[in-house]
N, C-alpha and C positions, 0 to 999 in steps of 0.2 A: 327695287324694293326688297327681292331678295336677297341680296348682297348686303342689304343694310341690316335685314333681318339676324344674321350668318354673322354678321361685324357684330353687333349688339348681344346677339350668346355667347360668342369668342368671349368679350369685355365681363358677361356676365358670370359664367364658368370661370374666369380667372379669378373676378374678385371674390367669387363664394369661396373658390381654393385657397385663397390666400388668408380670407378672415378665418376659412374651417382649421389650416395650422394653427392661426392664431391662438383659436379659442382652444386647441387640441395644448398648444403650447401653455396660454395661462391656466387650463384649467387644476384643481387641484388635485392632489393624486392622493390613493387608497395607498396603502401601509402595504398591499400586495403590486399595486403600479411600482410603488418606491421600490420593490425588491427586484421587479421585472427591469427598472430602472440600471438598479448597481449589475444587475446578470450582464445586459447588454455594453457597459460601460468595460467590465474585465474584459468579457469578450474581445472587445474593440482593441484595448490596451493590449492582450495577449496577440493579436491580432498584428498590430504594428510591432511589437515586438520581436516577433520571427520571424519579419520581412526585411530582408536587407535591404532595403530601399530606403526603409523608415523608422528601424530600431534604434538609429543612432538620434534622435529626434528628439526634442523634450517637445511631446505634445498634450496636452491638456483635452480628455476626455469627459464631458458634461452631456449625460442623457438626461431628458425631461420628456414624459409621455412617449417613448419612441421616435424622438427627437435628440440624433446625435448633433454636440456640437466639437468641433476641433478648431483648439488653438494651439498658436504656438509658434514655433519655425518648422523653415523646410529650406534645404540644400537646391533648390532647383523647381521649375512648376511641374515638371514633371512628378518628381519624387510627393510635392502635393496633392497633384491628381491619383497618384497611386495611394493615398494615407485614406484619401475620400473613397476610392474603390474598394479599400480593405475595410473601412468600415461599414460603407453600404451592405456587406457580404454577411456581415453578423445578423446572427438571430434575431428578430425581433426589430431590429430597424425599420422606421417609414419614412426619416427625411433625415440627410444627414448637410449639415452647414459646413463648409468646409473655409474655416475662416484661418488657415496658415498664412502665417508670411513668409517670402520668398525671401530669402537673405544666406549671402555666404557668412559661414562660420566666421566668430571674431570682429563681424562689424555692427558697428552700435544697433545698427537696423534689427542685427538677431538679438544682440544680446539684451535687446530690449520685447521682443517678441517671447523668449524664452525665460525671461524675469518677471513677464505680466503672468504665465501661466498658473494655476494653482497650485503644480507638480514640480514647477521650476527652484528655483536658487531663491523663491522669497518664499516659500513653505519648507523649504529645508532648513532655511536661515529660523522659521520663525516659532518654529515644532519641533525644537534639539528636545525637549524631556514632554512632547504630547501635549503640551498645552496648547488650546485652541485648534486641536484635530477633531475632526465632528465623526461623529459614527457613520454616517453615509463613505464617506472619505478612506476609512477604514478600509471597509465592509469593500467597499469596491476595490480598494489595495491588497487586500487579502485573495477575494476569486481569481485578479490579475495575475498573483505570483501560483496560486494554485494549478488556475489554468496554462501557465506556462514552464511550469515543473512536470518532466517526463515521466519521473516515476510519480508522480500524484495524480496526474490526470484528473483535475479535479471537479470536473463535469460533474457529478453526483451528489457531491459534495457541496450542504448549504453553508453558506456563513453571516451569521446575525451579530450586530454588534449595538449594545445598550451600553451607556457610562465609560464609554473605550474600553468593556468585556467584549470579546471575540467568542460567542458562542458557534463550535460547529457540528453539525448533525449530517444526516444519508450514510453513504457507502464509501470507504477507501481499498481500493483491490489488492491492500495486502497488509500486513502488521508494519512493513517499516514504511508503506505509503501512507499512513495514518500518525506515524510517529514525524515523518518529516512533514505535513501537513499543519502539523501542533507547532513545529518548530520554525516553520515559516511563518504564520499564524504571532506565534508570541515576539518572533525577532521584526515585525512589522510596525515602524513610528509610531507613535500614539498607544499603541496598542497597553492597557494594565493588567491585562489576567487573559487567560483562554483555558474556557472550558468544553470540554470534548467527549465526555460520559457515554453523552449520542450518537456519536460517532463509529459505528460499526464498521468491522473488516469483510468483504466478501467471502462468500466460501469459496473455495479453490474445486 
């Protein structure tokens, strides 16, 4: 009886886990969830990006509620399970879906893995002059390259983007890390203006 008892929690605790993502997945997000959202998403990207395991990757980064997802390709399961452990590591993650495909470079297998993505060869193809770049999309391409520029460092550094305007605001730790910040900022797809006003230099 208690074996059956013990069997029937296991079963129970699972499904509650599984509807509680669900409902953590569909539910709808606050304007400040969406920003916690695009933070955890650059992260992830900056993330893979300075790992030589997975820089070379075209992986597609989709956070919904603290809910990473990863598509795309990968070189090996290994170099997958490493893309899933780099992004578990980020701030603010609670589940991360590790949906790569396993495919050597060059065969249909990838280049179809890497052509579904949203960062792949059909969003580059499809967003040569910004159209149909959505501001989330942006917002999260911008923290990406902030956060993996040396001299930006751009943890501090917020970025909001309305009507593909790139506003950014906080702290840049020096006058030419505020100037290149702008600069990566305006040379980023989609992007039509960036305003920067807010954007203060530290004091030294």
């Amino acid at each position: 009886m208690n074996a059956l008892k013990a069997s029937l929690l296991a079963t129970a605790i699972a499904l509650g886990f599984g509807a509680a993502t669900a409902q953590a997945e569909d539910a709808p997000r606050t304007a400040g969830q969406a920003i916690d959202d695009a933070t955890i998403t650059a992260s992830v990207k900056a993330k893979l990006l300075a790992d030589d395991r997975t820089k070379g990757f075209d992986v597609n980064v989709d956070t919904r509620n603290g809910i990473v997802t990863l598509k795309g390709g990968a070189d090996s399961q290994a170099a997958k399970l490493a893309a899933g452990q780099l992004a578990g590591q980020a701030e603010g993650v609670v589940l991360v879906k590790n949906e790569l495909i396993v495919a050597t470079p060059d065969t249909e297998a990838r280049q179809d893995a890497n052509t579904a993505t949203l960062s792949g060869e059909v969003r580059e193809k499809m967003d040569e002059a910004g159209d149909g770049i959505d501001d989330a999309w942006i917002t999260s391409k911008v923290k990406t390259q902030l956060l993996a520029d040396d001299q930006v460092k751009g943890t501090q550094i917020n970025v909001d983007t309305k009507g593909n305007v790139v506003t950014l605001t906080g702290t840049a730790p020096s006058a030419e890390a505020r100037a290149k910040a702008i600069e990566l900022a305006k040379a980023t797809r989609g992007v039509r203006g960036v305003v920067a006003a807010q954007l203060r230099v530290a004091r030294e």
